[in-house]
C-alpha angles and dihedrals in degrees: 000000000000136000139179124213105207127124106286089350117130139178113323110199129237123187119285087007135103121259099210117113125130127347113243131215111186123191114287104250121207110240121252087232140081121290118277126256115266099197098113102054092087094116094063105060100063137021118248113274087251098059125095115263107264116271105206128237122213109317090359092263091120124024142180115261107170127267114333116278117245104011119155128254126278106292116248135214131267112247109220098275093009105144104246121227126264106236122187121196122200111199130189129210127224083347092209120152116227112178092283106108095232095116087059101033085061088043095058091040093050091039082056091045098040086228125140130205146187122258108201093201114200102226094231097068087072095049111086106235091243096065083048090123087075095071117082116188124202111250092000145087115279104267095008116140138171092212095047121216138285136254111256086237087064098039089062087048092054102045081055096059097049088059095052085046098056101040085048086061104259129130134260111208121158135251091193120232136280098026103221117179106162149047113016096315096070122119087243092080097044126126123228083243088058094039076054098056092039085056093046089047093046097051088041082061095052101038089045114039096117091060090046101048098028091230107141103148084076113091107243127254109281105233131052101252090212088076103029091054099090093141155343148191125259121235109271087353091287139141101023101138091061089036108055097061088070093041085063100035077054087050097241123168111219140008119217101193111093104120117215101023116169122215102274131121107283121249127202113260113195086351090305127111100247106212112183133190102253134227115241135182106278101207116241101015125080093230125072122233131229107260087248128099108233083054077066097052100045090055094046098038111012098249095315121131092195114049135143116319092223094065090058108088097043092050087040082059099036094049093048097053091046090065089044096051083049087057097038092042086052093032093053099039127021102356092230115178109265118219127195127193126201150156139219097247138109103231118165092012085311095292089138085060095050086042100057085039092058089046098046083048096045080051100041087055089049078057098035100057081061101273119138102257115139122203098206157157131265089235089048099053096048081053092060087041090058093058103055124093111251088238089062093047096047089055092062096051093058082079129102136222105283089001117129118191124290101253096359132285101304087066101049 
């Protein structure tokens, strides 16, 4: 295995060896194009009529609305032998609109498939860049970031969005905030006492937007993010060993930092569900790729967003079947839970987003002629995890990668 540790590189593969390395998060770049329809977004700018009216929390920038909408039904336990489901989680990093369309693009696709999904929403994109000097990053300037900030145009679009996608069921983790992956700033280097101070910034961004951007025309976020907030993803997929000790001590649920996972049934790790990007078959090459689109990218185009047209049509192919392989390999054999990573973002002429948007279909029709494939959240399925009986669950994670189960499940 081999990794690189630069600013949004990932794994770049060799043969015979695994592709997998540091998640990546580049800057959100406005598209070249016209702004996007916003014709879809109805269901964000008012609560259904049989919701309770919004209680405000702290400055009214978030509020209580009542229980979550569309949330599944209470999770059952696993008989003995009984087959597991096959859950798939699609996660989004940083989850800022910037004028692309892509937020809305996954919330219409996940509102047709009935899927939810976690944003992992990185605190500074609700910050207007004005206002930059209140953030204090550990080992780093006041207001420095290596994502930038948004417009407040798109900050208003995003806050709009997180609001549809909420009330649509889906789940609102954190990314953090400045994104630093390098030199003695990164978040490698960071104490729990810093990754402290980085959670209780990002959730001040978020809980307190209206007072920093003096918008408050705008209705407020519909959940108390105190209680929303059960896990997150670490910039490039560092600093979780300093990190997860205050997520604990936070309460959070699950940790999805872990670089390099296989597709095996998690396990806690410091009594926290760890829930690692995978590594999947990636078609025509001998190494497997981390289950993240920018690990696409570094192994097509060696870390560009803008190469060659002509190589389009064949990546846009290659990357869609790999996640399908990843689903197919876990669906056929030991049923392990499949996670995804993306961003909103048009690298390489937007193949990654077609690509993630053929795989969560292929997997929604599997669901969809009657067989047990669940399109979730990280929170929901640590819910179901939670439920099950650690007998159950130690069982499962007997299985290896691509193993089913010696004489089918009844027998496991």
């Amino acid at each position: 295995m081999r990794t690189l540790t630069r600013r949004g590189a990932l794994g770049l593969g060799v043969a015979g060896a695994a592709a997998v390395g540091l998640g990546g998060c580049g800057n959100l770049t406005p598209s070249d194009g016209p702004e996007p329809s916003r014709g879809s977004t109805g269901s964000a700018e008012r609560p259904p009529a049989d919701r309770p009216a919004a209680r405000p929390i702290g400055d009214g920038s978030t509020s209580y609305t009542g229980k979550q909408p569309k949330q599944p039904a209470e999770p059952v336990p696993l008989e003995p032998g009984q087959t597991p489901p096959q859950f798939v989680v699609f996660s989004w990093d940083g989850a800022g609109d910037v004028g692309n369309g892509l937020f809305e693009r996954f919330l219409d696709l996940a509102d047709e498939h009935d899927a939810a999904m976690t944003f992992f929403l990185s605190g500074l994109y609700l910050l207007p860049e004005s206002k930059k000097r209140l953030y204090d990053p550990p080992n780093n300037l006041r207001g420095a970031s290596d994502i930038g900030y948004l417009t407040d145009a798109h900050i208003k679009d995003t806050l709009r969005n997180v609001r549809r996608a909420w009330l649509d069921g889906h789940e609102m983790g954190t990314h953090f905030n400045g994104h630093f992956c390098a030199g003695s700033g990164s978040v490698a280097n960071w104490t729990g006492a810093q990754w402290r101070s980085e959670i209780d910034q990002a959730k001040s961004f978020v809980q307190k937007w209206r007072t920093h951007s003096g918008w408050t025309e705008l209705p407020s976020l519909p959940f108390d993010y105190d209680k929303e907030l059960v896990g997150g993803r670490t910039p490039c997929l560092l600093g979780q060993e300093n990190l997860l000790p205050v997520a604990r001590e936070l309460g959070w649920r699950y940790d999805a930092s872990s670089p390099g996972g296989r597709q095996v049934w998690p396990t806690k790790k410091q009594g926290i569900w760890d829930l690692p990007l995978q590594q999947i078959p990636f078609p025509g090459r001998s190494f497997e790729v981390l289950s993240m689109d920018y690990n696409m990218l570094a192994n097509q185009s060696l870390n560009s967003t803008n190469a060659p047209s002509h190589n389009y049509p064949g990546w846009r192919e290659q990357s869609t079947q790999a996640y399908i392989s990843g689903f197919k390999r876990a669906y056929e054999t030991n049923r392990a839970p499949f996670f995804v990573g993306n961003h909103f973002e048009q690298w390489n002429g937007g193949i990654y987003m077609d690509a993630v948007e053929e795989a969560l279909k292929h997997m929604a029709r599997e669901k969809e002629k009657g067989e047990d494939v669940r399109l979730v959240s990280f929170r929901q399925f640590v819910d179901w995890l939670d439920a099950q009986s650690p007998e159950v669950l130690d069982k499962l994670r007997t299985l290896d990668v691509g193993q089913a189960p010696a004489g089918g499940w009844k027998n496991l």
